[in-house]
C-alpha positions in Angstrom: -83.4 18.3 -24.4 -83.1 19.1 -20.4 -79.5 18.0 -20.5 -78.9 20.5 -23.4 -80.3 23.5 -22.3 -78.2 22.7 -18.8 -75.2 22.8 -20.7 -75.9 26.2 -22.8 -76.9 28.0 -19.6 -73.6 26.2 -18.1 -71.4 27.2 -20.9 -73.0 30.8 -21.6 -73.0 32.2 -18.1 -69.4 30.4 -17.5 -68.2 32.6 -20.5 -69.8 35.8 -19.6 -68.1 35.4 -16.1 -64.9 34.5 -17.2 -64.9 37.4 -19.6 -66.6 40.4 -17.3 -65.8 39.7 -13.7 -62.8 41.1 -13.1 -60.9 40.2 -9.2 -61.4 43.1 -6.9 -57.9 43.1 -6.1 -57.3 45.5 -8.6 -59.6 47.9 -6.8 -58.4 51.3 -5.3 -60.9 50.2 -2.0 -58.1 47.6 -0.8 -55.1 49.5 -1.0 -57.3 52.2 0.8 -58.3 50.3 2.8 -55.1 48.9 4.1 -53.8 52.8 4.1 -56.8 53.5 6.7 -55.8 50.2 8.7 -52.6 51.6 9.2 -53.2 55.2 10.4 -55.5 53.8 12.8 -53.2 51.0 14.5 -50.6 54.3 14.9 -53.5 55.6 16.9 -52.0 59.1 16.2 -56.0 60.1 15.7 -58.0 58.7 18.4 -61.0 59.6 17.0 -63.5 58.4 14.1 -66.3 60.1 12.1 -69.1 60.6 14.2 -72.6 59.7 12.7 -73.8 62.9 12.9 -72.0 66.0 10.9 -69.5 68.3 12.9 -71.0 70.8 10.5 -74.4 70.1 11.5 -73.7 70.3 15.5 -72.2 73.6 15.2 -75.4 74.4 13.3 -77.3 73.8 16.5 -75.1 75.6 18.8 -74.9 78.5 17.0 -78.9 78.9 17.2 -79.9 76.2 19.8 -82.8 74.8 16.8 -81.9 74.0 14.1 -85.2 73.7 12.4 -85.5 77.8 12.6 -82.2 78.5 11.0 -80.8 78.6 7.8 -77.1 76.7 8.3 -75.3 77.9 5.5 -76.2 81.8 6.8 -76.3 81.0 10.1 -79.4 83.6 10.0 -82.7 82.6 12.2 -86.0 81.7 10.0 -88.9 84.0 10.5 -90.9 80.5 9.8 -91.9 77.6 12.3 -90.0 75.2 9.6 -88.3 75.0 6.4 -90.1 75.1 2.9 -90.2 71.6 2.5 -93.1 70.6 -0.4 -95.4 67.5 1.0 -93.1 65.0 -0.1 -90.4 66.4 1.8 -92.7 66.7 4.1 -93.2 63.0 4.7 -90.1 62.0 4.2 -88.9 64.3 7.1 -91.5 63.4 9.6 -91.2 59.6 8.7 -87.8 59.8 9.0 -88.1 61.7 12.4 -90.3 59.3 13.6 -88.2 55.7 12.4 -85.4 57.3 12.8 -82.3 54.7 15.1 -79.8 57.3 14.9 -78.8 58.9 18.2 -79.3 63.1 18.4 -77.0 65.5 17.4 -75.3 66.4 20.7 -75.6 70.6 21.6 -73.0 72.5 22.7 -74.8 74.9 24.8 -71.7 77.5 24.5 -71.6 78.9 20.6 -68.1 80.2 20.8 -66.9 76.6 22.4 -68.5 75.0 19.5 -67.0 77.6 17.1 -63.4 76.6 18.7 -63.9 72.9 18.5 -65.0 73.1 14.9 -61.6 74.5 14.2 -59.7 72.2 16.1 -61.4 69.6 14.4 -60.5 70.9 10.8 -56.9 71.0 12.1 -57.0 67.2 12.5 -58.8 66.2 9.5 -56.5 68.1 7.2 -53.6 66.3 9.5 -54.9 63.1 8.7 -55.6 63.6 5.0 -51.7 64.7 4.6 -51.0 61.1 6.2 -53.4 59.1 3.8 -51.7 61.3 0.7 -48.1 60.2 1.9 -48.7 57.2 2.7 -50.1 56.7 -0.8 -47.3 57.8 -2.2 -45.6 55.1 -0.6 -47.2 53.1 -1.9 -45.9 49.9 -4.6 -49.4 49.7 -5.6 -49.6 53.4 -7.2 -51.8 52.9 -10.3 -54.1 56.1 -12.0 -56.7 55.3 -9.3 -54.2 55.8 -6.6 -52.4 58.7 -8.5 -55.8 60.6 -9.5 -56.5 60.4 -5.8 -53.4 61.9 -4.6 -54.2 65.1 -7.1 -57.6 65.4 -5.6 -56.1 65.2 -2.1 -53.5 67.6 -2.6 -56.4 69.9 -4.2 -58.1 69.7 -0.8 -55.7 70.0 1.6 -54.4 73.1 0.2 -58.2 74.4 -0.5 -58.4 73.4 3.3 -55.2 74.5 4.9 -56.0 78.0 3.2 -59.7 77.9 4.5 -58.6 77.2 8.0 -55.5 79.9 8.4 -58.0 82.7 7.2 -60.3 81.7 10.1 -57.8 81.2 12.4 -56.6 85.1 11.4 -60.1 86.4 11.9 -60.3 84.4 15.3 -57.1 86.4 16.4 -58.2 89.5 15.4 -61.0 90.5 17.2 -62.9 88.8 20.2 -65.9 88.2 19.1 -67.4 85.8 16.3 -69.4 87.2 14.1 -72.1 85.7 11.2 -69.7 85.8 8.7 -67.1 83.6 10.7 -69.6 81.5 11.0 -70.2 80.8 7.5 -66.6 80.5 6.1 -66.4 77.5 9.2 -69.6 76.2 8.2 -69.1 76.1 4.9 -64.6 74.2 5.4 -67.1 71.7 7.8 -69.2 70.7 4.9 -66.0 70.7 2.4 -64.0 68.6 4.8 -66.3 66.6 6.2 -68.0 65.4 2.7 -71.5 66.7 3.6 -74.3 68.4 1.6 -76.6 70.7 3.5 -80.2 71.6 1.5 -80.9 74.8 2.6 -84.6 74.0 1.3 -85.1 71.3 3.2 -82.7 71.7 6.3 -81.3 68.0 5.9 -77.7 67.1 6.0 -76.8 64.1 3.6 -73.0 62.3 3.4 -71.7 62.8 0.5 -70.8 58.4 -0.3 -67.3 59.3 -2.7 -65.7 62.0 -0.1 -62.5 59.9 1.9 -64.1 61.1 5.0 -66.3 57.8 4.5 -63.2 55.6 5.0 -62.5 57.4 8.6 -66.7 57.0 9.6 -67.5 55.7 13.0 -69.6 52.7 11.5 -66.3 51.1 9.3 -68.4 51.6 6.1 -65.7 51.5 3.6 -64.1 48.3 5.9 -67.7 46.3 5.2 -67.8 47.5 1.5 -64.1 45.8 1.1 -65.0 42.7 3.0 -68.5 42.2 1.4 -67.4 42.6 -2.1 -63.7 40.4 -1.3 -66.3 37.5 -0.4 -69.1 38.0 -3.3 -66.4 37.9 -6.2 -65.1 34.9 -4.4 -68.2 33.4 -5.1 -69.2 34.9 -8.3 -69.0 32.0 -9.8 -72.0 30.1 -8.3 -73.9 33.5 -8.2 -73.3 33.6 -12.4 -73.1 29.7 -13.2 -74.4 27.4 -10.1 -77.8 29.3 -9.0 -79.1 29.1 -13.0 -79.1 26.2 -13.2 -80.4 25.2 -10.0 -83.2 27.6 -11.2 -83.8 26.1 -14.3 -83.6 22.3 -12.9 -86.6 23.9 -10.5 -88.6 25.2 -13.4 -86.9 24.2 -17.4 -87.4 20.8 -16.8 -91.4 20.9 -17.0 -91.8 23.7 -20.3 -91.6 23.2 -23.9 -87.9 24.1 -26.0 -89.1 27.4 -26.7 -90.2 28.7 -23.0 -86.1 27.4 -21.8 -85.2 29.2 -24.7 -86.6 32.7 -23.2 -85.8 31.1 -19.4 -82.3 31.1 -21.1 -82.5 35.2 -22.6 -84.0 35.8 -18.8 -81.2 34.8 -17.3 -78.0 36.4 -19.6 -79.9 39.9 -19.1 -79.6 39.2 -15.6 -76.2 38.0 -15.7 -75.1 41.0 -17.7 -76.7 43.4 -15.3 -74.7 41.4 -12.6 -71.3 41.6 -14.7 -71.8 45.9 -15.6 -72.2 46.1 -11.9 -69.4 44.3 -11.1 -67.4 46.4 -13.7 -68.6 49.6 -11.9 -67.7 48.6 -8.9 -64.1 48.4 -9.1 -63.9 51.1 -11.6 -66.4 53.7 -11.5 -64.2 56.8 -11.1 -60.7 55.8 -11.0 -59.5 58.7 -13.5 -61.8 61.3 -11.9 -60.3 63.9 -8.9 -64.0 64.6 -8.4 -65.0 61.2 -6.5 -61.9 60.2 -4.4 -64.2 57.4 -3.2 -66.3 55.0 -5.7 -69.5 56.0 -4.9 -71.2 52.8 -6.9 -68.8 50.4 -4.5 -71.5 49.2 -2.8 -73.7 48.1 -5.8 -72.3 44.9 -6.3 -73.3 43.7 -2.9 -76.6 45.4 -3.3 -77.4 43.4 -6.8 -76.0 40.2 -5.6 -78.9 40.2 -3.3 -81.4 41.4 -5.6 -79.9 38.8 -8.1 -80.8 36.0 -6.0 -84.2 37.6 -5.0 -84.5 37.6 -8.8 -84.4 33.9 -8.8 -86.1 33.8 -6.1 -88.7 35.4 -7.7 -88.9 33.1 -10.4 -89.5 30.5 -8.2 -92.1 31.6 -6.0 -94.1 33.1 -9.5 -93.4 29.0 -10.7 -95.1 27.6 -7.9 -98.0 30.4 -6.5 -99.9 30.8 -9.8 -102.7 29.4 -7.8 -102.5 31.5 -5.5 -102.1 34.2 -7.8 -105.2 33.4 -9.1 -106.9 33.2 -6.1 -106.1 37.1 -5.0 -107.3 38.3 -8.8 -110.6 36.5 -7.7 -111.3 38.0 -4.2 -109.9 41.5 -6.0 -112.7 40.7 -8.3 -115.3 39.8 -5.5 -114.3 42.7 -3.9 -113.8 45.5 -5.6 -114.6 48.6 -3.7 -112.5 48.1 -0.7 -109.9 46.3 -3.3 -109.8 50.2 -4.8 -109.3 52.1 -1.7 -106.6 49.5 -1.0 -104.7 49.5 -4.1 -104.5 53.5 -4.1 -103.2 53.7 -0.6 -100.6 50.8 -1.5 -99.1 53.0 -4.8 -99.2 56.2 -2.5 -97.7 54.2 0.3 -94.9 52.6 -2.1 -93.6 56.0 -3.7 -93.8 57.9 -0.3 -92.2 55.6 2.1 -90.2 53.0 -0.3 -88.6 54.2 -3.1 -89.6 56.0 -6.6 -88.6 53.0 -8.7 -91.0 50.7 -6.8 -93.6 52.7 -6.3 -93.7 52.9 -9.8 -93.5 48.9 -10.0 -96.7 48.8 -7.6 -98.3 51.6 -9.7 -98.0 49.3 -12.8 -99.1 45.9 -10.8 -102.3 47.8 -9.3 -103.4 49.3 -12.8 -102.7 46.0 -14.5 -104.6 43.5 -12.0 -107.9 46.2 -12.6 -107.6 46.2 -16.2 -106.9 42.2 -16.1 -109.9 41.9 -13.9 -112.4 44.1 -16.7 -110.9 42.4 -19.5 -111.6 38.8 -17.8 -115.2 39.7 -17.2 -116.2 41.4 -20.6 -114.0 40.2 -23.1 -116.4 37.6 -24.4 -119.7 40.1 -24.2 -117.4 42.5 -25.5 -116.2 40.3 -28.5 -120.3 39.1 -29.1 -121.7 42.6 -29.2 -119.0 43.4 -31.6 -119.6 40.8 -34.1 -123.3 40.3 -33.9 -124.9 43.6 -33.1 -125.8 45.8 -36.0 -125.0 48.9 -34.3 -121.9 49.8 -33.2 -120.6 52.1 -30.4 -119.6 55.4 -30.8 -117.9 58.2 -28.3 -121.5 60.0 -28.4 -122.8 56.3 -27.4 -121.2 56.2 -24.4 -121.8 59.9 -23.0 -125.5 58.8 -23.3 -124.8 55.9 -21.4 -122.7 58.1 -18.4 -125.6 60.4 -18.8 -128.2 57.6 -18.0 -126.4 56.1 -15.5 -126.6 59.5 -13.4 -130.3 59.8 -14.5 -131.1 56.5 -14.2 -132.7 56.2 -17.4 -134.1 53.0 -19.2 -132.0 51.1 -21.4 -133.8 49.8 -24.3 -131.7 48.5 -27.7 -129.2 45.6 -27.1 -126.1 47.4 -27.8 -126.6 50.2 -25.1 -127.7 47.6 -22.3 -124.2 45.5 -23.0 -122.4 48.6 -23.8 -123.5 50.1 -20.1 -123.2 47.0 -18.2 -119.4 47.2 -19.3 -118.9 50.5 -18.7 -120.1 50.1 -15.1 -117.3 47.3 -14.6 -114.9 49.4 -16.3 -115.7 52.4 -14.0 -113.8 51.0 -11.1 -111.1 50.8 -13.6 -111.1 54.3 -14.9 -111.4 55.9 -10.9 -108.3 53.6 -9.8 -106.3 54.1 -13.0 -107.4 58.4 -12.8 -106.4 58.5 -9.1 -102.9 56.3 -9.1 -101.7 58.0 -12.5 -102.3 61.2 -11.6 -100.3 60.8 -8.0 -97.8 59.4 -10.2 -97.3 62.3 -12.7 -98.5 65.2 -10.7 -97.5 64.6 -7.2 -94.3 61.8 -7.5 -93.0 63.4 -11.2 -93.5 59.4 -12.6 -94.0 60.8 -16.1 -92.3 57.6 -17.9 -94.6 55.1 -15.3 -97.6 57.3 -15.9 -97.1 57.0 -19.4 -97.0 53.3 -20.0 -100.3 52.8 -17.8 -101.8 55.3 -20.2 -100.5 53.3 -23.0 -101.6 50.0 -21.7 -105.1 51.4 -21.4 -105.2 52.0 -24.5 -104.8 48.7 -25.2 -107.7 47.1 -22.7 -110.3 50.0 -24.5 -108.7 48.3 -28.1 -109.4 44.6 -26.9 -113.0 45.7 -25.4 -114.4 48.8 -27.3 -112.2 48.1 -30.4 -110.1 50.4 -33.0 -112.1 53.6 -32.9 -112.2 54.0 -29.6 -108.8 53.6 -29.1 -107.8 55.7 -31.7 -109.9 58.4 -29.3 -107.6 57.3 -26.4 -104.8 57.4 -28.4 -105.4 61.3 -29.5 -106.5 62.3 -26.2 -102.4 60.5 -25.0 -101.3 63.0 -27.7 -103.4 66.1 -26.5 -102.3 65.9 -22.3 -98.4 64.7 -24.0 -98.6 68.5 -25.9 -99.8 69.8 -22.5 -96.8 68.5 -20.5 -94.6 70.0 -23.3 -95.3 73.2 -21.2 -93.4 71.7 -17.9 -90.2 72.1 -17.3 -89.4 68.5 -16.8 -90.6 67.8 -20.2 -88.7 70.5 -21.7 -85.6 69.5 -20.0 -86.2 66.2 -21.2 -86.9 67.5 -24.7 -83.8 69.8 -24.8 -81.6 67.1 -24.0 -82.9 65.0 -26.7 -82.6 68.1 -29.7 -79.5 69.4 -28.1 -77.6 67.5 -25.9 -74.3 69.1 -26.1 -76.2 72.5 -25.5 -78.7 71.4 -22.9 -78.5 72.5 -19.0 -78.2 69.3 -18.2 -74.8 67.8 -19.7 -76.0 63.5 -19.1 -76.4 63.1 -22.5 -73.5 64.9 -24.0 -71.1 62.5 -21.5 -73.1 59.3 -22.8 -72.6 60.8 -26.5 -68.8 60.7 -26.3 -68.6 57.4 -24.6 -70.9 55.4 -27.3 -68.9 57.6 -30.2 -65.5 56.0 -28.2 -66.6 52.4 -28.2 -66.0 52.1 -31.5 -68.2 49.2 -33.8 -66.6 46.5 -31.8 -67.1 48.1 -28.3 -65.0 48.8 -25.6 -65.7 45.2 -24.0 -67.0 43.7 -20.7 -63.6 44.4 -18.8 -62.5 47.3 -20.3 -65.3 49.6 -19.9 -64.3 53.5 -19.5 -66.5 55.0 -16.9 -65.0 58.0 -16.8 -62.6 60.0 -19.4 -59.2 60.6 -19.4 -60.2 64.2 -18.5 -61.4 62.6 -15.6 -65.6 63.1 -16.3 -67.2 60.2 -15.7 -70.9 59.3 -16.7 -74.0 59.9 -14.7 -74.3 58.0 -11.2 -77.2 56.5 -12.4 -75.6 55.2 -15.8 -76.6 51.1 -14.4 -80.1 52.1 -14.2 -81.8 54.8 -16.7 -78.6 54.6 -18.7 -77.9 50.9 -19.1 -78.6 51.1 -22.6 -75.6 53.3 -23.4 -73.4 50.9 -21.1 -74.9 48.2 -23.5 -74.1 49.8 -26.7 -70.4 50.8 -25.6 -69.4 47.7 -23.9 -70.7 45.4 -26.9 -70.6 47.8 -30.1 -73.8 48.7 -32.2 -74.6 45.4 -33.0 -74.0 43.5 -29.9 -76.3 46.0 -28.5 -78.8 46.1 -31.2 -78.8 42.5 -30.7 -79.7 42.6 -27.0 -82.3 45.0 -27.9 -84.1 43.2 -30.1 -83.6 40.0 -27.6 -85.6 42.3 -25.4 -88.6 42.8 -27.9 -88.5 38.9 -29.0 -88.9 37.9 -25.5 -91.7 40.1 -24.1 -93.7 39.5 -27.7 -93.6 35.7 -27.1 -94.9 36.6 -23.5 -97.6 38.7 -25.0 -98.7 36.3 -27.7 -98.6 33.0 -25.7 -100.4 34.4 -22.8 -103.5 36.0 -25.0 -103.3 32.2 -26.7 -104.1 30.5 -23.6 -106.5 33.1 -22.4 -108.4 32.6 -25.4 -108.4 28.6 -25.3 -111.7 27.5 -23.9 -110.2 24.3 -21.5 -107.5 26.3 -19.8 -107.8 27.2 -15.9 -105.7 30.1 -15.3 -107.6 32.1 -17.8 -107.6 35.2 -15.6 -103.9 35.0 -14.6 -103.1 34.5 -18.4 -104.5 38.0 -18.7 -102.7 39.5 -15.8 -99.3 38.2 -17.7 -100.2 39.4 -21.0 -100.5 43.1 -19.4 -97.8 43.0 -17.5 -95.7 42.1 -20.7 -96.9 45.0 -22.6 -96.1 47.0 -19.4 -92.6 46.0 -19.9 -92.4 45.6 -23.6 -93.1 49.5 -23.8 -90.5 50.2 -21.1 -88.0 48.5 -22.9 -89.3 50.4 -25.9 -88.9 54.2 -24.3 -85.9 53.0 -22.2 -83.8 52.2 -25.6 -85.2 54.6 -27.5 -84.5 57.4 -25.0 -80.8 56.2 -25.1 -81.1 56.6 -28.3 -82.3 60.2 -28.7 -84.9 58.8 -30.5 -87.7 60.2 -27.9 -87.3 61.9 -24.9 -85.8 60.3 -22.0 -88.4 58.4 -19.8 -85.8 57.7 -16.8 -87.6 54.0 -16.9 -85.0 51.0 -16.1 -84.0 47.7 -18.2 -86.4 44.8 -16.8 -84.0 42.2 -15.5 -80.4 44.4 -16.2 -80.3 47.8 -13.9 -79.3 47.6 -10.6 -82.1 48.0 -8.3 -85.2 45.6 -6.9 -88.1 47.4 -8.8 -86.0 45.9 -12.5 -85.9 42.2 -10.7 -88.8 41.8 -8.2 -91.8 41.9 -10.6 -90.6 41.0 -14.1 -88.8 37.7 -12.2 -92.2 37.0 -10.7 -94.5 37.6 -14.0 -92.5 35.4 -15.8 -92.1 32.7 -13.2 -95.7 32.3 -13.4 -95.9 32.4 -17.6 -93.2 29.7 -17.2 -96.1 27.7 -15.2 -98.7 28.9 -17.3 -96.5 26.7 -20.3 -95.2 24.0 -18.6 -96.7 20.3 -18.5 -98.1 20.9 -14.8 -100.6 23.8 -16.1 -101.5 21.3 -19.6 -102.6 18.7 -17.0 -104.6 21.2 -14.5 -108.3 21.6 -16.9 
């Protein structure tokens, strides 16, 4: 049987990588890159990209602090700062504070600043006339090298015409006024590829501009050698390091666990392949991005690939260990909630969104695991022997006596209260975390499945009714958010997407009606239209669906869909099995799997179903597929440790 499931992995992932990874030789980066090569050997430029914006220095002269002026005016600020909101906030000041990069140099003079600015213009729009002719010298001129040219000869002559109406204002009168200032400011930003939030005050590089092949650091010269060396070894990343994983972990677990290890590893094989797709392709017909801005991705997911299986490993072989930190989380509890608040504030303010939202879901869970592993059996008694049941009413008396400190008398309220002070720790955690989440962070699609999950922990312990409560109370706050605009941008898309402000769905509409019922296929996937617009930028994370759907057809994608479901039900059901089994010794951490799995069943749920138009989008990821750590580092590890939890180890361990 071991030898078998070897060979499908073997043959499966050999077949997706022989059918989606295309070479990167066929990407616009190398010819590029070799263009950029060239000019600099010439040395006719003997300058780079600095790290810093040109825009951004003449900024600084032109005030002398650039934290009391608005750039793209050029006016000073009557504030001490800009109108940053408290994430913004943070951001800034950590960013300030951790911050490597050298400081903007001043130029004490403004009008030698001014002058410098221009002469730097001159020479950029000197050296993007060289990268457009020496393109069209090119042998290798395909539609990613022709669409390029276009945008190039769009923005020299945007620029050229820019700069000689400055230079005309410069000749005409001696002094520079505000308005000079902002036509320069603004050809800076143009040329340059910058953005500049006038909110905010940050300047931000704009990744698909061509300036990013000239920067000082060689970023586009990294991308190109990076990715040249990961599709080299594609092979072992899609074939060789599965089954190394599954000769680590299949060879302990029953047919039907490999058979799920096996689903585990396609998804993220596919994730791997749509990356590798995007990479090389992601706008090649549009003028708009004369750069790939997802170029970098597929170095990104390799990593997070093998971290994935990494992952899986170390959830294999620490589910003691596991077990041990849900215990002294269980011993103790009040520092454990302080803790695991500051660690999902933490996790959105200084990491990322997508993990913080990962965290949110692993603090939430381990307290609702923890409740559920201490009253589940009281809960389960008092439910099937005691002649009077709980009500809402019940347990307002019981918060009501509990801040009285009344006497307890009939059997059902002394049980009923003695879970509702465990569960208490629960509700102030879960209250706190989720409301950062939604209110503070905008998490409205993470908020929402830790509402939904408990849901589920007040159905196992408190039973139908009481759920039902929670469930209509879900339905009241959902009418509530209705009112936001968020929501109702969300909302508008879903009704009318080819009316709504925001046109994401209305691209993802035309490329699923495209595809066809066969799809378009794993190599020949159209990122962008031969009108030149492309899909969002983050089409390989809350959009993956739609990728899914187009590159495989309807059914393919139904297909995976329904994979998805299968998978995280057997999770579900399994783990509640062995949590329920008397002999078993990872009770607790069977518990902590099963709510993780709903966590990520619903997920999959409101990420398809969003794609779909079905509901409202929830900008959740595919466990396992999107691009990013927070869709690997958990789901790899829950599942690492329900592989242990089924394997022949854990059946020996009483």
């Amino acid at each position: 049987m071991r030898i078998l499931f070897v060979l499908i992995i073997a043959f499966s992932s050999f077949a997706l990588w022989e059918t989606g990874i295309m070479p990167y030789e066929k990407s616009s980066d190398n010819n590029l890159l070799r263009i950029v090569n060239e000019i600099e050997s010439s040395k006719k430029f003997n300058f780079k990209n600095n790290d810093f914006s040109i825009a951004e220095q003449l900024c600084l002269s032109w005030i002398g602090e650039k934290d009391k002026v608005n750039c793209v005016s050029g006016r000073k600020l009557q504030v001490e700062n800009f109108n940053r909101d408290l994430l913004e906030k943070i951001e800034h000041y950590t960013n300030k504070l951790f911050s490597f990069h050298n400081p903007v140099p001043k130029i004490t003079n403004a009008k030698k600043a001014y002058l410098s600015s221009v002469i730097y213009c001159q020479q950029q729009i000197e050296r993007l006339v060289l990268v457009r002719n020496k393109l069209q010298e090119s042998k290798n001129l395909d539609i990613s090298a022709s669409t390029l040219m276009v945008s190039l000869d769009r923005k020299i002559k945007y620029s050229k015409d820019k700069l000689l109406l400055i230079k005309s204002y410069l000749l005409s009168k001696d002094s520079i006024g505000i308005e000079d200032y902002k036509r320069l400011f603004n050809l800076l930003l143009y040329i340059e590829g910058y953005s500049y939030s006038a909110k905010s005050g940050d300047f931000k590089k704009l990744a698909w501009d061509i300036s990013r092949a000239f920067d000082e650091n060689q970023n586009l010269s990294n991308i190109v050698q990076i990715n040249n060396l990961l599709y080299q070894i594609s092979l072992i990343l899609l074939v060789i390091v599965p089954i190394l994983t599954f000769s680590f972990i299949g060879s302990s677990v029953s047919a039907y666990s490999n058979v799920c290890l096996v689903l585990v590893f396609s998804f993220m094989s596919l994730g791997l392949i749509f990356t590798s797709n995007a990479t090389i392709n992601y706008g090649s017909s549009s003028e708009l991005f004369e750069l790939n801005p997802l170029s970098n991705q597929i170095g990104r997911q390799s990593i997070i690939l093998l971290i994935g299986h990494t992952m899986l490993l170390m959830g294999f072989y620490s589910i003691h260990l596991t077990q041990n930190l849900l215990q002294f989380i269980d011993r103790n509890i009040k520092i454990s909630c302080f803790i695991a608040i500051s660690l999902v504030a933490m996790s959105y303010t200084l990491i990322s969104p997508a993990l913080g939202s990962e965290f949110l879901k692993f603090v939430v869970v381990i307290f609702a695991t923890i409740t559920t592993f201490r009253h589940a059996k009281e809960s389960f008694l008092a439910k099937k022997y005691l002649q009077k049941k709980n009500s809402l009413l019940d347990f307002l008396k019981i918060i009501l006596s509990i801040k009285k400190n009344k006497k307890i008398y009939s059997a059902t309220e002394y049980i009923s209260n003695y879970i509702f002070k465990s569960f208490l720790s629960l509700i102030i955690v879960s209250a706190i975390t989720i409301g950062l989440s939604a209110l503070i962070f905008g998490d409205l699609g993470g908020a929402l499945i830790l509402t939904l999950i408990l849901v589920v922990l007040v159905f196992l312990l408190f039973g139908i009714k009481m759920a039902f409560i929670g469930i209509s109370s879900l339905s009241i706050l959902s009418l509530l958010l209705l009112t936001t605009n968020k929501v109702k941008e969300r909302v508008e898309l879903m009704v009318t997407p080819m009316y709504a402000s925001v046109s994401d769905f209305a691209r993802l509409i035309g490329f699923t009606h495209a595809a066809g019922e066969e799809g378009y296929g794993l190599r020949k996937i159209p990122w962008c239209s031969s009108e030149g617009v492309c899909l969002p930028l983050q089409v390989l994370s809350d959009y993956m669906p739609t990728v899914i759907l187009g590159a495989l057809g309807p059914n393919f994608g139904l297909l995976i869909f329904f994979s998805y479901c299968l998978l995280f039900l057997i999770v579900i059901s399994k783990s509640i099995y062995l949590f329920l089994i008397p002999e078993k010794r990872y009770k607790i951490v069977a518990v902590f799997v099963f709510y993780f799995a709903i966590a990520y069943l619903i997920q999959t749920l409101l990420t398809f179903l969003g794609n779909l138009r079905i509901i409202p989008l929830s900008g959740l990821s595919v466990p396992y597929m999107s691009i990013g750590l927070s869709s690997m580092l958990f789901p790899c590890f829950i599942f690492g440790i329900f592989m242990r939890l089924n394997s022949v180890k854990n059946q020996n361990e009483k």
